[in-house]
MOPAC internal coordinates of N, CA, C and O (Angstrom, degrees):
PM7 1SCF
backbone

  N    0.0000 0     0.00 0     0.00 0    0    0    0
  C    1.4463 1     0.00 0     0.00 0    1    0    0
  C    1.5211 1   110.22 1     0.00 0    2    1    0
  O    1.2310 1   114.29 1   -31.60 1    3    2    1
  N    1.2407 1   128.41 1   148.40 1    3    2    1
  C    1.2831 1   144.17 1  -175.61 1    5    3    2
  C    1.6190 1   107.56 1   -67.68 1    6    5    3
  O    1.2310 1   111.23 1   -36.04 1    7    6    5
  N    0.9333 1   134.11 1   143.96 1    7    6    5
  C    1.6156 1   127.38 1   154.53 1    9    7    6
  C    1.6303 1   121.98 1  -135.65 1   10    9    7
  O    1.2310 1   137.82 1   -60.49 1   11   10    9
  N    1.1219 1    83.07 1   119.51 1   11   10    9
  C    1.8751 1   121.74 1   169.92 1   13   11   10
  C    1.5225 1   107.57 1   -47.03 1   14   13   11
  O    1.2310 1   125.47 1   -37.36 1   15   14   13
  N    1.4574 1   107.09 1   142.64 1   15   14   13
  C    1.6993 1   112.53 1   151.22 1   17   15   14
  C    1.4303 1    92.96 1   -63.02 1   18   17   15
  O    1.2310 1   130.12 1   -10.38 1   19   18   17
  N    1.7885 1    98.08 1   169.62 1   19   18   17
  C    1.4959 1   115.70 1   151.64 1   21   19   18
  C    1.5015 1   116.46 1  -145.90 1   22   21   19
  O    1.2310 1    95.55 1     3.31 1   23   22   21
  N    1.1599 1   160.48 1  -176.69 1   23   22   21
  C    1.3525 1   157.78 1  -166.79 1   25   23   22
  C    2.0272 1    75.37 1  -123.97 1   26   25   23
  O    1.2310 1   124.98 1   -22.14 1   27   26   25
  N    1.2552 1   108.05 1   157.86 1   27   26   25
  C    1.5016 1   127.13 1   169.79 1   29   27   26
  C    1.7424 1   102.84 1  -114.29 1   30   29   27
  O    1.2310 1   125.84 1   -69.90 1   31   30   29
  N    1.1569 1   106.37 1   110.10 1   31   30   29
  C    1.7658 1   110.70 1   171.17 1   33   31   30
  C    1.6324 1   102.17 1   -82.45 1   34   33   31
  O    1.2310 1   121.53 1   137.58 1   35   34   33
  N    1.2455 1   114.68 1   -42.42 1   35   34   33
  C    1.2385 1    99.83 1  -146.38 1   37   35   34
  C    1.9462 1    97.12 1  -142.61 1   38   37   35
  O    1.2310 1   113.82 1   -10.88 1   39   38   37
  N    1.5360 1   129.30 1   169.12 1   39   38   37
  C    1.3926 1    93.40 1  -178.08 1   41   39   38
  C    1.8180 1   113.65 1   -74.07 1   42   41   39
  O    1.2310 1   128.15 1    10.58 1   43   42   41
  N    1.4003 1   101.92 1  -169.42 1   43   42   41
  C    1.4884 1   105.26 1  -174.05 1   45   43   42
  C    1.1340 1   119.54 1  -153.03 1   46   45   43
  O    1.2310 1   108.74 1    -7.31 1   47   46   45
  N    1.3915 1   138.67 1   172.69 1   47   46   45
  C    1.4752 1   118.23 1   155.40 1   49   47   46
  C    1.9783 1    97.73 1  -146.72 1   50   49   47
  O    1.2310 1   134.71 1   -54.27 1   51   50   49
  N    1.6217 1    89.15 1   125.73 1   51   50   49
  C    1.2244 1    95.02 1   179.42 1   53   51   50
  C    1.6621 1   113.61 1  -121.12 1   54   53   51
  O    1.2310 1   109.67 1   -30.41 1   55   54   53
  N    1.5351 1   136.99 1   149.59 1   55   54   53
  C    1.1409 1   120.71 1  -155.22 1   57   55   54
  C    1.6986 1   126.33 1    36.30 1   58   57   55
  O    1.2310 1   115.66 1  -143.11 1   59   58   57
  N    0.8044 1   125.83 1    36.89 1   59   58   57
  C    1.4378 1   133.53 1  -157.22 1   61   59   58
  C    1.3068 1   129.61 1    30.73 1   62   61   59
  O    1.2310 1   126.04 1  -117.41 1   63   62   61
  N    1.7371 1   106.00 1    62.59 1   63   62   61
  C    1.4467 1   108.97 1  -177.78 1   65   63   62
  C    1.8508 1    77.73 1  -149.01 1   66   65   63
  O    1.2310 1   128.68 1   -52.28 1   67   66   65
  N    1.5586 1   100.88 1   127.72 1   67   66   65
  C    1.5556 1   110.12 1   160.51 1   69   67   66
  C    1.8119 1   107.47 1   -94.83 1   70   69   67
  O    1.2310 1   139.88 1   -47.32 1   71   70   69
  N    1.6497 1    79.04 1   132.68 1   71   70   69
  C    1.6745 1    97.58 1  -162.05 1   73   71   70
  C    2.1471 1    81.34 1  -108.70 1   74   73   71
  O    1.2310 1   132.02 1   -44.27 1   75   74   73
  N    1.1282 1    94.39 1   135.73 1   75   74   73
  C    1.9491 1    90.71 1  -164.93 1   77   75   74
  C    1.8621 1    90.13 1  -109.12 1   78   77   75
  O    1.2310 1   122.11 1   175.01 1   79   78   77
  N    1.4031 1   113.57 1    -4.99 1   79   78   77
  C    1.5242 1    99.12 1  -165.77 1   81   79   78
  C    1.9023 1   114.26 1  -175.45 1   82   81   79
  O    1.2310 1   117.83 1   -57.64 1   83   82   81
  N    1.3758 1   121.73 1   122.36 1   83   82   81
  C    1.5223 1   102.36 1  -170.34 1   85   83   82
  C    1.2639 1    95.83 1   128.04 1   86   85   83
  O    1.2310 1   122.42 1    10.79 1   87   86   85
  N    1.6630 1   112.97 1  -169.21 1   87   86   85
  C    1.1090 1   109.43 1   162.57 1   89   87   86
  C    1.8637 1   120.54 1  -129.27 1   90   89   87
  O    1.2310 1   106.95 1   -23.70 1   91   90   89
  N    1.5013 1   141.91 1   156.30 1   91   90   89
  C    1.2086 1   150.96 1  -177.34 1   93   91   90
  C    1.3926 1   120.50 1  -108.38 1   94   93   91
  O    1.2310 1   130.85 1   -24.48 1   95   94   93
  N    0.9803 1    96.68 1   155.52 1   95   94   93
  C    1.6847 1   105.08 1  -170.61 1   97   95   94
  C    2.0895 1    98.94 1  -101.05 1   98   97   95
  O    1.2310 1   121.98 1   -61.81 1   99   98   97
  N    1.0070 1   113.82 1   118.19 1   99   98   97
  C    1.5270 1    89.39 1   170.06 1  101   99   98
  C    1.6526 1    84.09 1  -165.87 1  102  101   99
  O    1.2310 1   128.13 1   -18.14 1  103  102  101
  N    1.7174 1   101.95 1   161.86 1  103  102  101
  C    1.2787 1   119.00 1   172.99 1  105  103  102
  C    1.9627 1   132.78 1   -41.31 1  106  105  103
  O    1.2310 1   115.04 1   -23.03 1  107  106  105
  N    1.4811 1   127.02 1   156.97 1  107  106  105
  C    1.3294 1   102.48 1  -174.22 1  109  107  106
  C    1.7013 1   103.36 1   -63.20 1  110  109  107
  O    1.2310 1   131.82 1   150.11 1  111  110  109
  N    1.4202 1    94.78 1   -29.89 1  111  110  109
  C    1.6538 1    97.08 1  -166.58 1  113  111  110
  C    1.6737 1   108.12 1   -67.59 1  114  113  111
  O    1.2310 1   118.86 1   141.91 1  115  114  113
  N    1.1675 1   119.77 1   -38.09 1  115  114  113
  C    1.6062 1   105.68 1   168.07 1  117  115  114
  C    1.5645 1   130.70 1   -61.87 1  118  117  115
  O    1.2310 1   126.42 1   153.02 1  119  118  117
  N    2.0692 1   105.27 1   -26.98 1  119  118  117
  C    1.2841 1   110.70 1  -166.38 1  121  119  118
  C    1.5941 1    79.60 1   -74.81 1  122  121  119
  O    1.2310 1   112.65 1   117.22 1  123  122  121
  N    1.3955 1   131.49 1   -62.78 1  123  122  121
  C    1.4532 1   140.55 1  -163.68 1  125  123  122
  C    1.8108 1   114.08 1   -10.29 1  126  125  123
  O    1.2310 1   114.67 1   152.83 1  127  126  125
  N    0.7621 1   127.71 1   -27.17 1  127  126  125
  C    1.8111 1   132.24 1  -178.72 1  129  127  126
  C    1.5222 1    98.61 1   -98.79 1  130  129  127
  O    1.2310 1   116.68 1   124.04 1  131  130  129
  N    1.4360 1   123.92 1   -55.96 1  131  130  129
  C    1.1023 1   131.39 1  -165.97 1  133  131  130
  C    1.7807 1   111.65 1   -75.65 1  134  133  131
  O    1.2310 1   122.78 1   156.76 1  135  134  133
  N    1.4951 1   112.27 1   -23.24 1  135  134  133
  C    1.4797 1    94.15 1   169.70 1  137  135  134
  C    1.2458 1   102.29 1   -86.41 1  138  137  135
  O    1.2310 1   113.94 1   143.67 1  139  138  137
  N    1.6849 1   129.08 1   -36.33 1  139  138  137
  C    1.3434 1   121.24 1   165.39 1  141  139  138
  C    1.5223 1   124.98 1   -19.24 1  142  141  139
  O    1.2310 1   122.06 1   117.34 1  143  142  141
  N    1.2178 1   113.65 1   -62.66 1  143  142  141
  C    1.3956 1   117.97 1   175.69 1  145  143  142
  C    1.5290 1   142.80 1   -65.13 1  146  145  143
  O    1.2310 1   134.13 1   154.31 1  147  146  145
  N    1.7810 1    90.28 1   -25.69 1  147  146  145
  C    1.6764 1   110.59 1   173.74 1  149  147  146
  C    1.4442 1   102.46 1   114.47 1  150  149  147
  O    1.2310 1   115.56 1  -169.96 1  151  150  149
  N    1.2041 1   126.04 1    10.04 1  151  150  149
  C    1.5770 1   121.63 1  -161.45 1  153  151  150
  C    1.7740 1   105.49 1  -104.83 1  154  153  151
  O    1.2310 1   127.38 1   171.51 1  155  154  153
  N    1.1527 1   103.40 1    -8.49 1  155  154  153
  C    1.3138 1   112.56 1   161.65 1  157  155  154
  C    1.6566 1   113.75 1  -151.33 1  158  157  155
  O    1.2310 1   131.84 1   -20.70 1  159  158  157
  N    1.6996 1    94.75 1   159.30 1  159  158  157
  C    1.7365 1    95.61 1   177.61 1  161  159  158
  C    1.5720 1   102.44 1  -131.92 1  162  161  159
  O    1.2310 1   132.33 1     4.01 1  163  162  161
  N    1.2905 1    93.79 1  -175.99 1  163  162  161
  C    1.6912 1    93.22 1   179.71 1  165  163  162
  C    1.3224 1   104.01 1   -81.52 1  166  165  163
  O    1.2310 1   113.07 1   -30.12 1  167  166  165
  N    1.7060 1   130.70 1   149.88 1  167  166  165
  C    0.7446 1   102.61 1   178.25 1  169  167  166
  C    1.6597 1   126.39 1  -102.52 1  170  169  167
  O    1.2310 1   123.88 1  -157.21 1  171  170  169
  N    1.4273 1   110.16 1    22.79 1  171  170  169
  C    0.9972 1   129.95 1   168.79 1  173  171  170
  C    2.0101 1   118.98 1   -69.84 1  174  173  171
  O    1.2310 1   134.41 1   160.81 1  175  174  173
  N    1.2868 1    89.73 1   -19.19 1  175  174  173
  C    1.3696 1   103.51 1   169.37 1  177  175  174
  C    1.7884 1   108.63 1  -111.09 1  178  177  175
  O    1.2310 1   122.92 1  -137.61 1  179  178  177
  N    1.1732 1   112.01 1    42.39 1  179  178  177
  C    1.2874 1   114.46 1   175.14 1  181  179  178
  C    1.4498 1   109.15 1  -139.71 1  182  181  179
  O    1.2310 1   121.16 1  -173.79 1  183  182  181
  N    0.8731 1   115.39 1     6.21 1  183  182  181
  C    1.6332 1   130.67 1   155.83 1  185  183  182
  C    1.6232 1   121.17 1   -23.01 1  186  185  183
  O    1.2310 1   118.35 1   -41.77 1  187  186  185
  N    0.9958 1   120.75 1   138.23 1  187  186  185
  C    1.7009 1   123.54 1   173.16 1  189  187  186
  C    1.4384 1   110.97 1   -75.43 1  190  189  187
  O    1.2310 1   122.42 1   -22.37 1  191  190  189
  N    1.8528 1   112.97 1   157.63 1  191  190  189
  C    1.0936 1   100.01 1   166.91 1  193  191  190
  C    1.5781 1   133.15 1   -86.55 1  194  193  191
  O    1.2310 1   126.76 1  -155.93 1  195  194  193
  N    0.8807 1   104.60 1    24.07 1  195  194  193
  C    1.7705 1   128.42 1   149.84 1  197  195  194
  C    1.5045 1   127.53 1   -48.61 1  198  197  195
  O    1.2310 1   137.32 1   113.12 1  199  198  197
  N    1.6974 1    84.05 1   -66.88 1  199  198  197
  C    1.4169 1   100.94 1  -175.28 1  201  199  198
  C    1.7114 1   115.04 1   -74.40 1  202  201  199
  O    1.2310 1   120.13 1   -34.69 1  203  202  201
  N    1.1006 1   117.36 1   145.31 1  203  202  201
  C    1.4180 1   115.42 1   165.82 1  205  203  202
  C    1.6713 1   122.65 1   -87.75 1  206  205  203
  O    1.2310 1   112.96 1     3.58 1  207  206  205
  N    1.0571 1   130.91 1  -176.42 1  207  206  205
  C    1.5307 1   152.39 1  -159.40 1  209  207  206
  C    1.9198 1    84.79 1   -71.89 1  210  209  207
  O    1.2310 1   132.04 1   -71.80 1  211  210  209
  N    1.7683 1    94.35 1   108.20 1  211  210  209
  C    1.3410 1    93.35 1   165.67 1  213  211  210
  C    1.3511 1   120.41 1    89.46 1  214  213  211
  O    1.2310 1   125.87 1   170.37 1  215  214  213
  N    1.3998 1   106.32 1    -9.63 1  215  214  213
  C    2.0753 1   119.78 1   165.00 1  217  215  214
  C    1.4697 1    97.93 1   -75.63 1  218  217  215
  O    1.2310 1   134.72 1   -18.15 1  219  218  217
  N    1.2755 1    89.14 1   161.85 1  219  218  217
  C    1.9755 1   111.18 1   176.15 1  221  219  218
  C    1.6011 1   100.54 1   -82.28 1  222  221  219
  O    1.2310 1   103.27 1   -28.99 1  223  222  221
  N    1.0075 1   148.35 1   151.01 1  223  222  221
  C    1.6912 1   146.07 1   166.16 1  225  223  222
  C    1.8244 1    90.87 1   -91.58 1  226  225  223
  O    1.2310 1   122.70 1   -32.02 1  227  226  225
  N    1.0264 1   112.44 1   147.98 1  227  226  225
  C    1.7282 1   130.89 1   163.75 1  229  227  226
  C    1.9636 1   100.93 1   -46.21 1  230  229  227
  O    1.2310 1   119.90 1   125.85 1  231  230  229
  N    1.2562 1   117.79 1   -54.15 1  231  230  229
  C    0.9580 1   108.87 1   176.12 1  233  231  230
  C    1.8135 1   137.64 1   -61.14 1  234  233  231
  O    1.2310 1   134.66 1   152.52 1  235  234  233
  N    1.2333 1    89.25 1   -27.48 1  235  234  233
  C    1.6459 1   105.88 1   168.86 1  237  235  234
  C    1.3872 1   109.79 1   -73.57 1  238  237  235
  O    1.2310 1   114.96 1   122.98 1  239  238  237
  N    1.3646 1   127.16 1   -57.02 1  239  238  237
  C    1.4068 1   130.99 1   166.48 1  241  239  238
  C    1.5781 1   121.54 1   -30.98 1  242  241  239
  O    1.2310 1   132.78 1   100.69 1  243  242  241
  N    1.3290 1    92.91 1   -79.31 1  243  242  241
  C    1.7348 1   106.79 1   157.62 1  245  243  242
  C    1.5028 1   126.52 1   -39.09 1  246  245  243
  O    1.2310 1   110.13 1   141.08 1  247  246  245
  N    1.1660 1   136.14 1   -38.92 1  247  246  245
  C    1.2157 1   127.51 1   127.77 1  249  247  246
  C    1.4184 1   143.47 1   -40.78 1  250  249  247
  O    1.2310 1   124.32 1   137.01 1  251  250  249
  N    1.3309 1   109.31 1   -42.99 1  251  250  249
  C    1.8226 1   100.50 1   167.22 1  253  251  250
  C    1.3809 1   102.96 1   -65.70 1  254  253  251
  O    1.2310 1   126.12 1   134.11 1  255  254  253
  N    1.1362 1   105.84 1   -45.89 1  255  254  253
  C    1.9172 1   102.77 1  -147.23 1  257  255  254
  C    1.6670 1    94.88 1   -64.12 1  258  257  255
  O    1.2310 1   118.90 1   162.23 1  259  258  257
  N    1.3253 1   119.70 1   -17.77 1  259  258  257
  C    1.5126 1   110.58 1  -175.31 1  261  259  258
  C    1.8534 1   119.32 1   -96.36 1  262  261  259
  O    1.2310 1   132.42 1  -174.03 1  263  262  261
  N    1.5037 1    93.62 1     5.97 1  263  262  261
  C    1.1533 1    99.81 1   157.96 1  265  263  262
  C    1.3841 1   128.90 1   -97.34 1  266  265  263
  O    1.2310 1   125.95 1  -174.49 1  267  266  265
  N    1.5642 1   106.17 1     5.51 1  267  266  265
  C    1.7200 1   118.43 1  -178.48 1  269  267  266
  C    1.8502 1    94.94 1   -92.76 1  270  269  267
  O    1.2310 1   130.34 1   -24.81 1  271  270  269
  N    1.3070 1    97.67 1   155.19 1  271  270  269
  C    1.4002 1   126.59 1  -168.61 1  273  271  270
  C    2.0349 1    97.22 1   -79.34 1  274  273  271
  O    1.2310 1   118.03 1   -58.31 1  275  274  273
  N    1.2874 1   121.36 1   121.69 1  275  274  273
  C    1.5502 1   105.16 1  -173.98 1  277  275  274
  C    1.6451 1   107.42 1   -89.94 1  278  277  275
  O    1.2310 1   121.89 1   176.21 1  279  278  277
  N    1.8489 1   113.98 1    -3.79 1  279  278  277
  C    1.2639 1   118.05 1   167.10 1  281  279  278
  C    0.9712 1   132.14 1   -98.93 1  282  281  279
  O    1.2310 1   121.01 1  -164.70 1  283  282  281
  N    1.8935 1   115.68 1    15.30 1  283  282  281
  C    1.1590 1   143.29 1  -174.74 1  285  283  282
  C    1.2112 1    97.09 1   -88.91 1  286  285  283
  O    1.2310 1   107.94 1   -66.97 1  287  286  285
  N    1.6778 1   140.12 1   113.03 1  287  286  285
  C    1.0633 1   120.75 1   153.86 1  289  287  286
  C    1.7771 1   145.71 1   -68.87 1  290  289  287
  O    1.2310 1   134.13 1   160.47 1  291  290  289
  N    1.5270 1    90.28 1   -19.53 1  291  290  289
  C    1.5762 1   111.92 1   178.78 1  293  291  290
  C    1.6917 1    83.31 1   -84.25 1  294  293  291
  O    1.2310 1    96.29 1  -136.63 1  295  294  293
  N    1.1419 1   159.44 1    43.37 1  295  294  293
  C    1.5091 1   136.76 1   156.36 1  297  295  294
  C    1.9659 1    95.42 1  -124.31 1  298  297  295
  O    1.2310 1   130.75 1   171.32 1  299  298  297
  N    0.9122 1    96.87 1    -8.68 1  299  298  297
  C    1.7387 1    92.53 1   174.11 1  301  299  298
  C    1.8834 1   106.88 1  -139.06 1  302  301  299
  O    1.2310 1   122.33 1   -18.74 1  303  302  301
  N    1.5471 1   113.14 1   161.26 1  303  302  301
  C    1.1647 1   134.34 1  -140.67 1  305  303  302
  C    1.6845 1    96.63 1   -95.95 1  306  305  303
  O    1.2310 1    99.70 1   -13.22 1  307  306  305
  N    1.4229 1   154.26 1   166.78 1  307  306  305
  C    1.3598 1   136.97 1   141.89 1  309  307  306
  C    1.3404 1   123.73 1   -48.12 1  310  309  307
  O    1.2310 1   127.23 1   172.16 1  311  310  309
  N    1.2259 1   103.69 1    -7.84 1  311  310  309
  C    1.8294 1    88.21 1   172.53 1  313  311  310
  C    1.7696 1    91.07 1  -102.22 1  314  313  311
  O    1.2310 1   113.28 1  -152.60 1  315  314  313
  N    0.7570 1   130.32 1    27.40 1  315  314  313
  C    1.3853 1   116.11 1  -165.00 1  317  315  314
  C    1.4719 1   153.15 1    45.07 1  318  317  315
  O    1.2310 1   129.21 1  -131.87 1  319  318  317
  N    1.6419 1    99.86 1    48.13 1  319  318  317
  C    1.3122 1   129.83 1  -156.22 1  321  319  318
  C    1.5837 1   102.94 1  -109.64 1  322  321  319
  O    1.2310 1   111.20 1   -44.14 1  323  322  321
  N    1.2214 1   134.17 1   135.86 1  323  322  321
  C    1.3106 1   116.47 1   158.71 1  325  323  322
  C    1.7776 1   139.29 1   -28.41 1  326  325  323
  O    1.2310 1   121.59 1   -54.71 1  327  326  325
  N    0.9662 1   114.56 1   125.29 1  327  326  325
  C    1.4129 1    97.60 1   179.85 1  329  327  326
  C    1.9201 1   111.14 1   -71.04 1  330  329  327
  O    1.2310 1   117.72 1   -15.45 1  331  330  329
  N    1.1178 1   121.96 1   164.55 1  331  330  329
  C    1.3266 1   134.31 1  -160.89 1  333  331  330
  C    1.8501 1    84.29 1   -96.94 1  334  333  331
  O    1.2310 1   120.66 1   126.33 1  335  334  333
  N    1.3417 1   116.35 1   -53.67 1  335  334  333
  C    1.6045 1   103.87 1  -166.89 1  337  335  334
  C    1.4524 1   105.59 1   -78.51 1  338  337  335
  O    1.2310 1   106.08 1   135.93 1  339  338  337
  N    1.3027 1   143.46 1   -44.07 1  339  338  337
  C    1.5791 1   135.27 1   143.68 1  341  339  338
  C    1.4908 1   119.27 1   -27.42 1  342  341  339
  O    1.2310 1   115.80 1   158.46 1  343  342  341
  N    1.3431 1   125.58 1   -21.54 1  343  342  341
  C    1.1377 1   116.47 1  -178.35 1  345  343  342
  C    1.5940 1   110.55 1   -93.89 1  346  345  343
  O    1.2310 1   131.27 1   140.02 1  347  346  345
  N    1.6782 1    95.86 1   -39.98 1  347  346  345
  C    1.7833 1   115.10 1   176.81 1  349  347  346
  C    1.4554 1    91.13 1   -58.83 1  350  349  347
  O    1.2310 1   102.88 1   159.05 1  351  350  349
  N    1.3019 1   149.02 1   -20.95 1  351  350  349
  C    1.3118 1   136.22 1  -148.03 1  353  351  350
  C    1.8871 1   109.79 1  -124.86 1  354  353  351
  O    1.2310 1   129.14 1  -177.32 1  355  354  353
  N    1.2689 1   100.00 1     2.68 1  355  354  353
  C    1.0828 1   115.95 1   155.45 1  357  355  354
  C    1.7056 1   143.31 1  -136.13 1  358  357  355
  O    1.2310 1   135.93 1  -140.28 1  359  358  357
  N    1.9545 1    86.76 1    39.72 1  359  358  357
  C    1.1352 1   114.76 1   170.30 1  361  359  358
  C    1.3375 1   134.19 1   100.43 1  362  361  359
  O    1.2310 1   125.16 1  -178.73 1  363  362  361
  N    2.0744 1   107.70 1     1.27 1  363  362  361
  C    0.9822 1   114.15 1  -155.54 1  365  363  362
  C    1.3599 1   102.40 1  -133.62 1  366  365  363
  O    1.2310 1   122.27 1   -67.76 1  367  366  365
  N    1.6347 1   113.25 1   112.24 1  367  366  365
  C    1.4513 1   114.77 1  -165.76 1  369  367  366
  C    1.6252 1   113.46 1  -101.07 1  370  369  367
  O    1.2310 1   116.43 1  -101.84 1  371  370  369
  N    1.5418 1   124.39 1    78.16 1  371  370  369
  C    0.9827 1   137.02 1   141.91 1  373  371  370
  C    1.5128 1   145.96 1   -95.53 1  374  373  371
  O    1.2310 1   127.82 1   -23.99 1  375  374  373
  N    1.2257 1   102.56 1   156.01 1  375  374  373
  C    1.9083 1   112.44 1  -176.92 1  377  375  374
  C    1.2181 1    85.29 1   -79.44 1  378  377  375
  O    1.2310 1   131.89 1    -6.15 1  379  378  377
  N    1.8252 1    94.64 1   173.85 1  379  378  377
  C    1.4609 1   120.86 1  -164.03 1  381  379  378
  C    1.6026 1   121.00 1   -87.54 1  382  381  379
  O    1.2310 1   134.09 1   161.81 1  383  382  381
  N    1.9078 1    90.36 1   -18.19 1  383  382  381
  C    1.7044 1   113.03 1   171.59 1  385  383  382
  C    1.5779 1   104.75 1   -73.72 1  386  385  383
  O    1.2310 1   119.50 1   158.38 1  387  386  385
  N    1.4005 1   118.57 1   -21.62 1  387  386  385
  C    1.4369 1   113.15 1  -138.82 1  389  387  386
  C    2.0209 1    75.63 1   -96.69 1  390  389  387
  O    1.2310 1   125.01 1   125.34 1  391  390  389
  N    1.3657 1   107.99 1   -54.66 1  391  390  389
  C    1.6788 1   115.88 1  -168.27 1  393  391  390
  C    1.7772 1    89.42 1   -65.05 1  394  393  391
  O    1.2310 1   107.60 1   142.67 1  395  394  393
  N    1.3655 1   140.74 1   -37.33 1  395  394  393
  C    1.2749 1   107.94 1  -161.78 1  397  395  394
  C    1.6314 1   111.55 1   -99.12 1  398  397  395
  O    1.2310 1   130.96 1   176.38 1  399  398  397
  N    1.5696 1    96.46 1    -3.62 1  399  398  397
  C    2.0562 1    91.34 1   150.13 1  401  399  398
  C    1.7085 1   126.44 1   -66.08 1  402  401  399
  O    1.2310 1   135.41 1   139.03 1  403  402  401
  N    1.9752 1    87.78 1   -40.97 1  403  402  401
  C    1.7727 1    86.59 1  -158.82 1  405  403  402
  C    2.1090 1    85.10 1   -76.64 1  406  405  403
  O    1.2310 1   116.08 1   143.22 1  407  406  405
  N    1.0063 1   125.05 1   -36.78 1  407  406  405
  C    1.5334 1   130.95 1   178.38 1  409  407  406
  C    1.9956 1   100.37 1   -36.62 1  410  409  407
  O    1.2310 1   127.51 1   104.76 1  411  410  409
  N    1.0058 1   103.15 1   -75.24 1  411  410  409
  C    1.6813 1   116.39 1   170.87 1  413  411  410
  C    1.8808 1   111.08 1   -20.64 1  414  413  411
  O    1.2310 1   128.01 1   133.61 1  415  414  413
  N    1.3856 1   102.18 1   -46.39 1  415  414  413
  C    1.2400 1    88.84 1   164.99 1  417  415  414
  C    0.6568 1   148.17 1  -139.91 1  418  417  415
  O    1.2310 1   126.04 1  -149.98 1  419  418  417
  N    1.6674 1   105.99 1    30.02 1  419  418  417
  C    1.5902 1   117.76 1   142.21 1  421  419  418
  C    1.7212 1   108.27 1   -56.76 1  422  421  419
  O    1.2310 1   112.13 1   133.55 1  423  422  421
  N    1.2463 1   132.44 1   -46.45 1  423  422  421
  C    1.1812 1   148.24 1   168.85 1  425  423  422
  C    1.7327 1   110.84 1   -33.81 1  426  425  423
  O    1.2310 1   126.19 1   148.63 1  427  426  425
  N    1.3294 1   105.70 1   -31.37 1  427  426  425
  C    1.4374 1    94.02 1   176.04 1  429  427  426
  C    1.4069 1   119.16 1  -126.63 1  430  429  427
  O    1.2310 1   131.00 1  -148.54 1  431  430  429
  N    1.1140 1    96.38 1    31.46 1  431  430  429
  C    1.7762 1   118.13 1   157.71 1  433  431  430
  C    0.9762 1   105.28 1  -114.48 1  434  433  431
  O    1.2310 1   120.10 1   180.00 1  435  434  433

């Protein structure tokens, strides 16, 4: 099964690890009870007010990419960019325009 970001409202425990704050990567069928309740959202609707309808927020980004391995070489690019399928594979469905804007400024922080 595929797994999604999620925004964390409230604490949680998914795979048996309580995540108290942030956001998690887990299946629709695990988020399925937990967005029911309010304890998680999509995190596509957790966007900044920066971003517009359907942008990644810095914080969502920043979250996938820190779930990629940094001794993984297949999870980042030769210039040293995230890879797009490491990123798709940890829940986070962006283009390569979309990661090498929000990438740009992680780069200058």
């Amino acid at each position: 099964m595929t797994k999604q970001i999620y925004k964390v409202r409230q604490p949680i425990k998914v795979a048996g690890k309580i995540i108290k704050a942030g956001t998690v990567s887990c299946t629709q069928q695990e988020a399925a009870p937990l967005l029911k309740n309010g304890s998680l959202i999509e995190a596509a609707a957790s966007t900044n007010s920066s971003a517009g309808d359907g942008e990644i927020s810095m914080e969502v980004f920043a979250e996938a990419v820190a779930q990629l391995d940094t001794e993984n070489p297949e999870h980042w690019t030769n210039a040293g960019a995230p890879d797009i399928k490491a990123l798709n594979k940890a829940g986070l469905k962006i283009s390569a325009a979309e990661r090498d804007a929000l990438w740009a400024q992680v780069d200058k922080d």
